[in-house]
N, C-alpha and C positions, 0 to 999 in steps of 0.2 A: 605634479598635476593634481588639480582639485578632484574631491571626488563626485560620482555624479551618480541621481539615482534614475534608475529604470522604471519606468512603469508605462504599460501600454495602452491604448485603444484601440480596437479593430473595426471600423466600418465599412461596411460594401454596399453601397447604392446607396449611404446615404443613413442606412439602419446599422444597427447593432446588433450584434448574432446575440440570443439569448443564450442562458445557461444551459442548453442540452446538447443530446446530439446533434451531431451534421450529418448530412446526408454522403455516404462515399463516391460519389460521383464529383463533390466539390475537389477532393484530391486529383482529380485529372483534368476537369474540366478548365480551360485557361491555362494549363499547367499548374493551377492548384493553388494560385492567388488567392480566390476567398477562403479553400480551409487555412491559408501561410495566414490572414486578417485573422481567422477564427480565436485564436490563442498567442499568437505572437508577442511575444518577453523581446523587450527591449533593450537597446545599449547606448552608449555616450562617442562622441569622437569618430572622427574616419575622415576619407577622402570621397566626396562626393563625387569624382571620376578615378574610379579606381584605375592605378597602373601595376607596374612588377617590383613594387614598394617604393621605398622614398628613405632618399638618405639623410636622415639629421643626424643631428649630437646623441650620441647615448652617454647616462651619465649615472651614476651609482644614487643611491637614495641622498641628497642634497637641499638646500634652497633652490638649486637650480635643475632640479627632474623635469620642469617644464619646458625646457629650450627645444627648440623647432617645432613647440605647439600651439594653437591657435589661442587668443587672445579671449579669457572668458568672458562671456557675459559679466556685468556688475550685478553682484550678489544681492537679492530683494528679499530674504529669505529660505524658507526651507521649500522646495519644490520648487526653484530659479528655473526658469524655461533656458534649456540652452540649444539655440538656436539663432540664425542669423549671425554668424562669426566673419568679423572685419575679415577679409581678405582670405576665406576659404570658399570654394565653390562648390558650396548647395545651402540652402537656407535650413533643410533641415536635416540631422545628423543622418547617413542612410545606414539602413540595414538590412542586412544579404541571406536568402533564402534559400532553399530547395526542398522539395519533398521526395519521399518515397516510402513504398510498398516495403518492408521487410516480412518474408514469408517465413522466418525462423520464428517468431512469437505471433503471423498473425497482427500486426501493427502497421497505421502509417504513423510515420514520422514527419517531423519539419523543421528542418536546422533554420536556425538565425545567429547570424554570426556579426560582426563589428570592428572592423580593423581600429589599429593605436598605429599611433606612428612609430610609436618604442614605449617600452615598457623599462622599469629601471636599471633594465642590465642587457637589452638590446635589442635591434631597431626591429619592425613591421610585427606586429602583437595584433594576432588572432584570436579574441576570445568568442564566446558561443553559449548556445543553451538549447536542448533539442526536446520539442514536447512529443511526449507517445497518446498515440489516438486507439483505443481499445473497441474491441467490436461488440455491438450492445445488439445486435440480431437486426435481420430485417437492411442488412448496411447501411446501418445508422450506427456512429463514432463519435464516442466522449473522450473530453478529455484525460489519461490516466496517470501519467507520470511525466517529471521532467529531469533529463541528464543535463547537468552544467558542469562547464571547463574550469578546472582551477587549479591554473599557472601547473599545467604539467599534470595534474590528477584530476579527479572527477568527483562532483555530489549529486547525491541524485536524492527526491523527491516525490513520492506518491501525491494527487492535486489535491488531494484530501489535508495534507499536511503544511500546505502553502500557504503562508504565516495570514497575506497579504495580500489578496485577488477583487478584482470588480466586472459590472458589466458592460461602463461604457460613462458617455461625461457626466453621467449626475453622481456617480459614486467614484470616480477615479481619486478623488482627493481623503477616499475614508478609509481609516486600515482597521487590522482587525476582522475582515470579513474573508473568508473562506467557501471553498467550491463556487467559484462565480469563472467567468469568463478568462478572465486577463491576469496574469501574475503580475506584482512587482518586482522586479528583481534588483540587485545594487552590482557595483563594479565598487571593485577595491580599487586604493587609492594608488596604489606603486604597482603592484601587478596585474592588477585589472582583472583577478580573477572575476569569477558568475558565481555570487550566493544571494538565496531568497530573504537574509536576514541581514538586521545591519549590526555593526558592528561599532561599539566605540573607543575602543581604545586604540593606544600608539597613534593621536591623530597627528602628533608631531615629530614623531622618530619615527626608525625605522626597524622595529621588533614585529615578530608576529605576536598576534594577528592581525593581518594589513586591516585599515579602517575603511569602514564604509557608511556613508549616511546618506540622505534626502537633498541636500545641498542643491542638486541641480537636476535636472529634469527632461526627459522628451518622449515624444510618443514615436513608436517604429514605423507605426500605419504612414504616417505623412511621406516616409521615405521607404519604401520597401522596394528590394532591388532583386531578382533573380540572379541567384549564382550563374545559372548556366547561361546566363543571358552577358555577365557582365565581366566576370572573370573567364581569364586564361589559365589552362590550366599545368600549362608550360612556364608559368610565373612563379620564380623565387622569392620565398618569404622568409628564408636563412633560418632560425630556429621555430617557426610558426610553419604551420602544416596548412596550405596550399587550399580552401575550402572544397572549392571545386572536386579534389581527391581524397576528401574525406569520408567515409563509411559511415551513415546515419545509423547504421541497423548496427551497430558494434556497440555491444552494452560496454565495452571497456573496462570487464569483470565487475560489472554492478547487475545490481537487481533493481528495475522499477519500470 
C-alpha cells in the first residue's frame, strides 16, 4: 500500500480557528464538533460506511500488500489529494472522533482514529492520534500534547515540538512552521503506524523503519465522523481495539 501523508484543516462556519485558545464550552457543545475541527491530525484509507470490519487478503510485506485496497489516485506529485477512489463509498477519506473530559490531569482530549482494511500482517488496522487540550484559566484551552498509535506502542509529542503545523489554506502546503493550529502527521507505509515525521528509508523492503513520506494527501475536516455516532461498539476488529472502547484519558505510560 502507498504511503500517504496526513495533514489537516479545520473549518467551522466557514473560518478558521486561529492559533489560541478555545473556549471549553466548544468540547460539549454539539458533542464537541468544533473543538474535534479545532486540531484534528489526519489519516489515509477507511470505509466510508463503517461495518464489523471486512474481509480481504492479508498478505506479508510483498508486491502484493495492496490486494483488497482501493485503487490510488494517479500520482501528480508530492501532496497527491487522495480522494474520490473508483468504487469506494465516500469521496473523502473519513475520520472517526470522540472527545472527553479526563479529570486525572485536568484535560480534554479528542481521539481521531482511521480504519485500514489490513495492515501487512492482518486485517481491520486501527490507527489513531489523540490531541491533549491544557487549561489556560478563565476555560480557555490550548493545544498541549499529542499521543500517536504505533503499531502496538505509542509517541507522544509536546505541540511545541511538532516538526510541521499550520492554520488553515493559505499555509497548509509550508512545513517548517511550529505552534500553529493543525499538525501534519504521516502513516507508515506497511503498518500504518502515526508519526509527526517522515521517514525515508526502506521505501522498498521491508526493514524498520517502515517509510513514510508526502506522496499523498487529505484533509480530515471534509470527513469527520463521531465515534459514538457511527461505530458499534459490540464490533470485532480481531487484533485492533474496537475505538468506541478505547480510554482517551490512558497516557499508556507516556508523559505529554
Amino acid at each position: 500500500m502507498s504511503l500517504k501523508f496526513l495533514s489537516i484543516i479545520l473549518i467551522s462556519l466557514g473560518s478558521v480557528l486561529a492559533d489560541n485558545a478555545i473556549d471549553g464550552s466548544l468540547f460539549t457543545a454539539n458533542n464537541g464538533i468544533v473543538a474535534a475541527q479545532a486540531a484534528a491530525p489526519a489519516a489515509e484509507d477507511g470505509q466510508g460506511h463503517q461495518t464489523n470490519g471486512v474481509d480481504v487478503p492479508v498478505v506479508i510485506c510483498t508486491d502484493h500488500q495492496a490486494d483488497g485496497c482501493p485503487q490510488q489516485p494517479q500520482w501528480q506529485g508530492p501532496n497527491t489529494g487522495y480522494y474520490n477512489l473508483p468504487g469506494e463509498p465516500f469521496g473523502n477519506v473519513p475520520t472517526y472522533w470522540k472527545v472527553s473530559h479526563c479529570p486525572g490531569d485536568n484535560s480534554w482530549r479528542v481521539f481521531y482514529g482511521v480504519y485500514f482494511k489490513h495492515d501487512m500482517s492482518h486485517k481491520s488496522d486501527w490507527e489513531w492520534a489523540i490531541v491533549k487540550f491544557a487549561d489556560q484559566g478563565n476555560n480557555m484551552w490550548s493545544r498541549y500534547g499529542l499521543l500517536m498509535e504505533t503499531d502496538g506502542s505509542y509517541g507522544v509529542g509536546y505541540w511545541g515540538n511538532i516538526p510541521n503545523t499550520f492554520d488553515g489554506t493559505s499555509d497548509w502546503n509550508s512545513d517548517g512552521n511550529k505552534n500553529r493550529d493543525h499538525p501534519k502527521l504521516f502513516f507508515s507505509k506497511r503498518h500504518h503506524s502515526v508519526h509527526y515525521d517522515p521517514e525515508g528509508r526502506n521505501k522498498n523492503g521491508c526493514s524498520e523503519p517502515d517509510y513514510r513520506a508526502n506522496d499523498y494527501q487529505f484533509w480530515s475536516y471534509w470527513n469527520l465522523r463521531r465515534v459514538e455516532d457511527t461505530i458499534d461498539g459490540n464490533w470485532n476488529y480481531g487484533q485492533a481495539t474496537n475505538p468506541r472502547n478505547l480510554d482517551i484519558c490512558d497516557n499508556r505510560g507516556q508523559s505529554f
